[in-house]
C-alpha positions as CSV (number, residue, x, y, z in Angstrom):
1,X,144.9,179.0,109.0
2,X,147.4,176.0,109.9
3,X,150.4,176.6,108.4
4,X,150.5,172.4,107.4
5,X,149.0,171.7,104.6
6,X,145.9,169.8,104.3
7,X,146.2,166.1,104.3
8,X,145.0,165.5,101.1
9,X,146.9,168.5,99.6
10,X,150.3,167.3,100.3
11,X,152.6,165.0,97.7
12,X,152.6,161.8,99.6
13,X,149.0,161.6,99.7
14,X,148.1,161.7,96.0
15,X,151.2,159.6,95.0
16,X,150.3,156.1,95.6
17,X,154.2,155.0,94.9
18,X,154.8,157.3,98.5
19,X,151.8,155.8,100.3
20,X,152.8,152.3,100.0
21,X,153.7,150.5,103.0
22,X,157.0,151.4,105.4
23,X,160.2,148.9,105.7
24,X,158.1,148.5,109.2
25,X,154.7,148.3,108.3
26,X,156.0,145.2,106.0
27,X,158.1,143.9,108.9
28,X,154.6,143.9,111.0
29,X,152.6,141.9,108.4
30,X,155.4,139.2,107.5
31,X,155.6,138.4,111.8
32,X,151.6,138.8,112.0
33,X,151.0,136.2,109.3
34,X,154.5,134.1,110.1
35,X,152.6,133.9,113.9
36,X,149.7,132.9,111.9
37,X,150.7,130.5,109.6
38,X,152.8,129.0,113.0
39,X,149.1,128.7,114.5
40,X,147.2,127.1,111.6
41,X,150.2,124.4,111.0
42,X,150.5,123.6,114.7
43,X,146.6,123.1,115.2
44,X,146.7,120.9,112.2
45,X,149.3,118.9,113.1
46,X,147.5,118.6,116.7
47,X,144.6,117.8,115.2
48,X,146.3,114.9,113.4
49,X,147.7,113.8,116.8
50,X,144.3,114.5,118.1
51,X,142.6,112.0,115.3
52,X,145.4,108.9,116.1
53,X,144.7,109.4,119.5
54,X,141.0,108.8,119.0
55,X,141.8,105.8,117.0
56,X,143.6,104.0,120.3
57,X,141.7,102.0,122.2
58,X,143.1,103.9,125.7
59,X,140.7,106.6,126.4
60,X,143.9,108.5,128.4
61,X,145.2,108.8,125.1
62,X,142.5,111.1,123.5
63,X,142.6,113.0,127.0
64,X,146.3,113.3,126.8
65,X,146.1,114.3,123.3
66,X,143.4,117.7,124.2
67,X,145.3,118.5,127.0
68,X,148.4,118.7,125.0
69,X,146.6,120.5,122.0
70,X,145.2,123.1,124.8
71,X,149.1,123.4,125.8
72,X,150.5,124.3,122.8
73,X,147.0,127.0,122.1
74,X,148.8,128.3,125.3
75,X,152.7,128.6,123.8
76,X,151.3,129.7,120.5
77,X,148.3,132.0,120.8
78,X,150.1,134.6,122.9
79,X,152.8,135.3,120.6
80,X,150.1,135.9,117.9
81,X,148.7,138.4,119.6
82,X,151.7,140.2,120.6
83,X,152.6,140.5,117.3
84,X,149.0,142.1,116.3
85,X,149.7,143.9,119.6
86,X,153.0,144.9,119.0
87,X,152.7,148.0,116.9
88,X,151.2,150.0,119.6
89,X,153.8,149.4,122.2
90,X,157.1,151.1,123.0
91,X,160.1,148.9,122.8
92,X,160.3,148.8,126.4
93,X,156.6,147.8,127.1
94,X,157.2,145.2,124.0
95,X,160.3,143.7,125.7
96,X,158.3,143.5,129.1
97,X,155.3,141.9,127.1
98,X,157.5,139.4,125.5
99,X,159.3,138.2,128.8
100,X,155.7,138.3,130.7
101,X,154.0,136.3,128.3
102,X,156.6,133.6,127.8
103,X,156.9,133.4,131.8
104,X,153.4,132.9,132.2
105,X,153.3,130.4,129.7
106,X,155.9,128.6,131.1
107,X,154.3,128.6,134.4
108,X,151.0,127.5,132.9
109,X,152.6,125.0,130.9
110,X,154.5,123.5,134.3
111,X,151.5,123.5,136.7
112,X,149.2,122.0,134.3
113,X,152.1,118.9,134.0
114,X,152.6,118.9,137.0
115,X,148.8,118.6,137.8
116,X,148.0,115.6,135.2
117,X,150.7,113.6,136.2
118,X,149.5,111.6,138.4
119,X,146.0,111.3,136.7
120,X,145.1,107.5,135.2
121,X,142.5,109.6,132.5
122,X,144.9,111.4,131.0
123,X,148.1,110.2,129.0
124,X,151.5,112.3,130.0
125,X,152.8,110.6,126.5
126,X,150.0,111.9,124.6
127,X,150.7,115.3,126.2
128,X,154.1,115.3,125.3
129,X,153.5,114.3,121.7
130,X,150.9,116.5,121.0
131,X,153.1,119.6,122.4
132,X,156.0,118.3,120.4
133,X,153.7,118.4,117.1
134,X,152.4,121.4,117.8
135,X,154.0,123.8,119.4
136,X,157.2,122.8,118.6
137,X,156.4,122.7,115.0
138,X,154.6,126.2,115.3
139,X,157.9,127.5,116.9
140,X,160.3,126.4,114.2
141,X,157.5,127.4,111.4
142,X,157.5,131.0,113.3
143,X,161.7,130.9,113.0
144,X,161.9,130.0,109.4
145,X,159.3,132.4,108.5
146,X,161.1,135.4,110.2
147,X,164.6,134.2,108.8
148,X,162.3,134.5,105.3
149,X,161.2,138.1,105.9
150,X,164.4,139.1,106.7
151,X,163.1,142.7,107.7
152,X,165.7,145.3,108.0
153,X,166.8,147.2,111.2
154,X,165.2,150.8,110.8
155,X,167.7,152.7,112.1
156,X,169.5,155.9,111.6
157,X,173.2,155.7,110.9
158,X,175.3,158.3,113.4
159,X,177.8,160.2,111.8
160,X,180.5,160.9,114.2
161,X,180.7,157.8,116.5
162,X,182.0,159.9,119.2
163,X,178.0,161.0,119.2
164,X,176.5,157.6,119.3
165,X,174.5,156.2,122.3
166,X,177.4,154.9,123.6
167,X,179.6,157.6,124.2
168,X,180.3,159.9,126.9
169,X,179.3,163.5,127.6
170,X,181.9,166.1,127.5
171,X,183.1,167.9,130.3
C-alpha cells in the first residue's frame, strides 16, 4: 500500500470548485487564444490587402501582396505556437525559444527583402503594406489582449528579505 491516497479518493478531486483551472492554467489560455485571435485578424486584414491588390491592374502588386502575407504567416505563426508550446518548457528553454524564434524571423524576414528587391514581378510597396496590415496589426492585437488578461505573477512572497534570491550567503 502507497501511503498517498488514491487519486480519486482525495478532496480536490471530487470538488469541482478545487479542480477548476490554476491562476496559470488561465494565464495559458488568455495568451493561446490572444496569439490566436492576433492570427485570425492579421490574415483577414491580409487578405483584404490581398483582394485590393488583385483589383490593380499591376500584376507585381498581387505578387507583392502574397509575399507580404507569407511574411507576416512568418512573424505571427511562431509566436502561436510558442504559446501552445510554452507550458512544457522551463523558463530558461522558454526565454531561449522566444529570442531564437524572433531572430530567425528576423533573419527570414530580411533575406526574403533583401531577395525581392530587385525583382520587376513583385511589388516591395505591396510587401510593405501587407506586412504593416498584418503583422503589425496581429502584434498590437496580441499587446492589447495580454494588457486584457492581466494575468498575475505566481510567485511566492519571501518573508525575511535578507533570504531572498538576492541576498548573500552567510559566512
Amino acid at each position: 500500500m502507497s501511503p498517498q491516497p488514491e487519486p480519486s479518493s482525495t478532496p480536490e478531486a471530487s470538488d469541482p470548485a478545487r479542480t477548476a483551472r490554476t491562476p496559470r492554467a488561465a494565464g495559458d489560455l488568455a495568451m493561446q487564444r490572444a496569439t490566436l485571435v492576433a492570427l485570425v485578424v492579421g490574415l483577414v486584414l491580409d487578405a483584404v490587402v490581398i483582394a485590393v491588390a488583385a483589383t490593380r491592374d499591376d500584376p507585381a502588386a498581387l505578387a507583392g501582396a502574397l509575399v507580404g502575407t507569407g511574411l507576416t504567416l512568418v512573424i505571427v505563426l511562431p509566436t502561436v505556437v510558442i504559446t501552445f508550446l510554452g507550458r512544457r518548457l522551463t523558463p530558461i528553454s522558454m526565454a531561449a525559444t522566444v529570442l531564437g524564434s524572433w531572430a530567425g524571423k528576423m533573419l527570414i524576414v530580411i533575406l526574403v527583402l533583401l531577395a525581392v528587391r530587385d525583382l520587376d514581378g513583385v511589388s516591395a510597396r505591396w510587401i510593405g503594406l501587407a506586412l504593416l496590415v498584418g503583422a503589425v496589426s496581429a502584434v498590437l492585437i496580441e499587446g492589447l489582449l495580454f494588457a486584457r488578461a492581466r494575468r498575475p505573477l505566481d510567485v511566492e512572497p519571501v518573508d525575511d528579505p535578507e533570504e531572498g534570491p538576492g541576498a548573500r550567503a552567510r559566512p
